[in-house]
N, C-alpha and C positions, 0 to 999 in steps of 0.2 A: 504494500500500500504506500501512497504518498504520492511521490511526482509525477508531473504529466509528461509523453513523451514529449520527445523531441522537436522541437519546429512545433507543437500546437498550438491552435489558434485561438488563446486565450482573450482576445480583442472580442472574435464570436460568441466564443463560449466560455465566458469569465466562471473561476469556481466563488460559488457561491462560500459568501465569511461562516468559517463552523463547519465546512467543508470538508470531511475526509476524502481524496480523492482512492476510489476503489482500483481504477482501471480508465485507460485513455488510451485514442487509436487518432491516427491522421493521416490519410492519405490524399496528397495533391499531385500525385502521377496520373489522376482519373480525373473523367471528368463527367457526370461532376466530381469537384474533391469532396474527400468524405471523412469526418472528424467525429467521434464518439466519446464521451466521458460517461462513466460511472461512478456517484459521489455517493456518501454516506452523512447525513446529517439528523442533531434532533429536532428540527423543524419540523412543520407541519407540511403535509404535501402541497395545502394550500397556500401555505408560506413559497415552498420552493419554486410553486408552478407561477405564483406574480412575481416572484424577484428575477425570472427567466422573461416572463412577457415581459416586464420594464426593459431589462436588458437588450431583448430581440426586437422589439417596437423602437427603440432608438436608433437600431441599424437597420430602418425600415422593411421588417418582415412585419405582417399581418397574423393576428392571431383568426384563426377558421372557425367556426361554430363549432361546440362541444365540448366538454370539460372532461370528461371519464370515458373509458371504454370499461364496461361492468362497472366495479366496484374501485378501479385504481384512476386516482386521479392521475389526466393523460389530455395534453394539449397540442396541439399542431400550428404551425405555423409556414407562411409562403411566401416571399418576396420577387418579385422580377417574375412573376408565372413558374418558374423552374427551379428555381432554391426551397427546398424544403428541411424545416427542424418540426424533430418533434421531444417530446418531455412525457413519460412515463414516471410516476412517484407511488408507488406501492409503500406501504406503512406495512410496519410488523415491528412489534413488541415495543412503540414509542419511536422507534426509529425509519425514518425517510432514505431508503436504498432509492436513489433515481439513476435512470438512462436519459440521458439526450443524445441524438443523432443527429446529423448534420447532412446536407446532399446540399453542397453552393458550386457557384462558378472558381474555378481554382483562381481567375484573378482576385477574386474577392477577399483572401485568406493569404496575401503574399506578402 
């Protein structure tokens, strides 16, 4: 646990303060490039998933209709028609395991 790899794109995908980072991936050889984080916090998933839309709303992605798929709080986002993130925050036992994904244009992350 702990550091994100190398070259990631913490401008897109800032970790959230309180943040254990689980696991991070980035790859800008594709295109689109594609960047993953897995963090651990005790926040709340509701906490996680607005402190993500602020973050993502300022680098003009749109948050899409919908808050949860079933019972985990889960949000999507789109910018430019073709860049997509999304955010998965599943709770268990007081603790917020979240995913975020990333699918951008690899200029956008250079």
């Amino acid at each position: 646990m702990g550091a994100l790899v190398a070259g990631f794109p913490s401008k897109l995908l800032p970790v959230m303060p309180g943040t254990k980072v689980v696991a991070s991936s980035f790859d800008k050889s594709t295109s689109p490039a594609t960047a993953a984080l897995v963090g651990s916090t005790a926040a709340k998933p509701a906490a996680v998933v607005a402190y993500y839309t602020k973050a993502l709303e300022a680098q003009g992605f749109k948050p899409v209709p919908g808050n949860t798929v079933g019972s985990v709080a889960s949000k999507d986002f789109v910018r430019a028609g073709n860049e997509t993130v999304n955010i998965a925050v599943p709770a268990t036992g007081g603790i917020s395991t979240f995913t975020i994904g990333a699918n951008v244009t690899p200029e956008s992350v250079k």
